[in-house]
C-alpha angles and dihedrals in degrees: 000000000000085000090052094046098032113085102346102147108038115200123191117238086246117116117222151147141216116221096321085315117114112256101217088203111051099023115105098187119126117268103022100146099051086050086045086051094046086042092062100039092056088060104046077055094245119177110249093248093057090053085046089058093042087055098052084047088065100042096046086057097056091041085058100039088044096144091043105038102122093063089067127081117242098209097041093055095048087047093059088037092061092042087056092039089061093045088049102047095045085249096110123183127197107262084224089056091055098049094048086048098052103036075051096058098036084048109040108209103018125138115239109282118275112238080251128129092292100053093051091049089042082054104042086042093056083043095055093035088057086056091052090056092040093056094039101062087039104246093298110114093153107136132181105217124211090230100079090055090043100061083045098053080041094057095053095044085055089063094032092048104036124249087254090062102039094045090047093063136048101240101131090056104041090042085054088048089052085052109044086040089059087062089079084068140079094211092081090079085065099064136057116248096243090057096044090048088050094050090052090058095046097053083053103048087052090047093070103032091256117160117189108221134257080016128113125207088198106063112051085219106075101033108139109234078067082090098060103028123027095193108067112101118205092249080050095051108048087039088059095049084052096052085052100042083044088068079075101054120108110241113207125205127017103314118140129181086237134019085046 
């Protein structure tokens, strides 16, 4: 099996582009594999909260082979996580679908894949890798998502902040985008999902200039996401809304999250 899932797809050190579209191969940029694993989701049609699940797959998995990360490859992996994330969230994709998308991806241009003697390595390798995952984080892939404390959160700021005022501005959706957006990084598995859904909101409502009444943003006492959660401190908090805004940054050089 290690020598199916190790080093399947080789990329040269090179960066490059195709047209304006990310070259897997040849690109050097940070966090390469998690936008590999959203681009593909978006194109076998997966819920966002399946390719948020895919995404804390795979970052459980490096998390866990931390001293051996860079044996495994990164594609691979985010291809089978996607494959399990479908099946666990009850939004399943063809195995054949998923290897076509992201061969597709890693290959511009290329015709779907024969039934020829790649395809079936390409198969049994996203099938073994599945049972790697699935070992290494011991069987539990049991995840509390920030979303279900989000919409919560959402449904009391409608009433505290007025429908005018909600319905004037686009919170709901920007705070989504920041949250779906956190996925491409590793850094989600160090926060609880309420605070991670508070600090979306946060980000959006500053966005846009918004100020929840009878609240002040200058005594920590009186925030308003006290209200909702009573251990988030205000250095949390702010930590926390770098390490989102910092998805956005532009990383120079050769720094990845993982194969450093």
């Amino acid at each position: 099996m290690k020598d199916v899932v190790i080093d399947l797809h080789a990329r040269e050190s090179n960066k490059g582009s195709r047209n304006g579209v990310t070259d897997y191969r040849k690109s050097q940029a940070a966090g390469l594999p998690a936008r590999f694993l959203f681009e593909c989701s978006i194109k076998l049609n997966q819920k966002p909260l399946t390719s948020a699940m895919a995404a804390i797959i795979f970052h459980r998995f490096y998390k866990e082979v931390e001293t051996n990360k860079t044996i495994y490859d990164e594609f691979l992996i985010a291809a089978s996580a996607l494959y399990l994330a479908g099946k666990l969230k009850d939004d399943p994709v063809k195995i054949r679908d998923v290897i076509n998308v992201t061969h597709n991806t890693l290959n511009r241009g290329t015709a779907p894949l024969e039934l020829d003697d790649e395809y079936w390595t390409l198969r049994d390798a996203i099938v073994q890798a599945e049972l790697l995952i699935t070992r290494m984080l011991k069987f539990d892939l049991s995840t509390v998502h920030p979303h279900k404390y989000m919409l919560h959160y959402m449904k009391s700021l409608q009433g505290w902040l007025g429908m005018a005022m909600w319905n004037s501005t686009p919170i709901a959706k920007t705070a989504a985008a920041f949250l779906q957006d956190f996925h491409h990084s590793p850094d989600i598995l160090n926060y609880k999902p309420s605070h991670i859904a508070i600090c979306c909101l946060s980000l959006a409502m500053q966005t846009y200039g918004i100020q929840v009444p009878l609240t002040n943003e200058s005594n920590e006492t009186t925030y308003w996401y006290n209200a909702f959660v009573s251990d988030l401190p205000k250095v949390q908090h702010w930590e926390l809304c770098d390490k989102i805004l910092k998805i956005y940054e532009t990383t120079r050089g050769d720094t990845k999250f993982y194969n450093n």
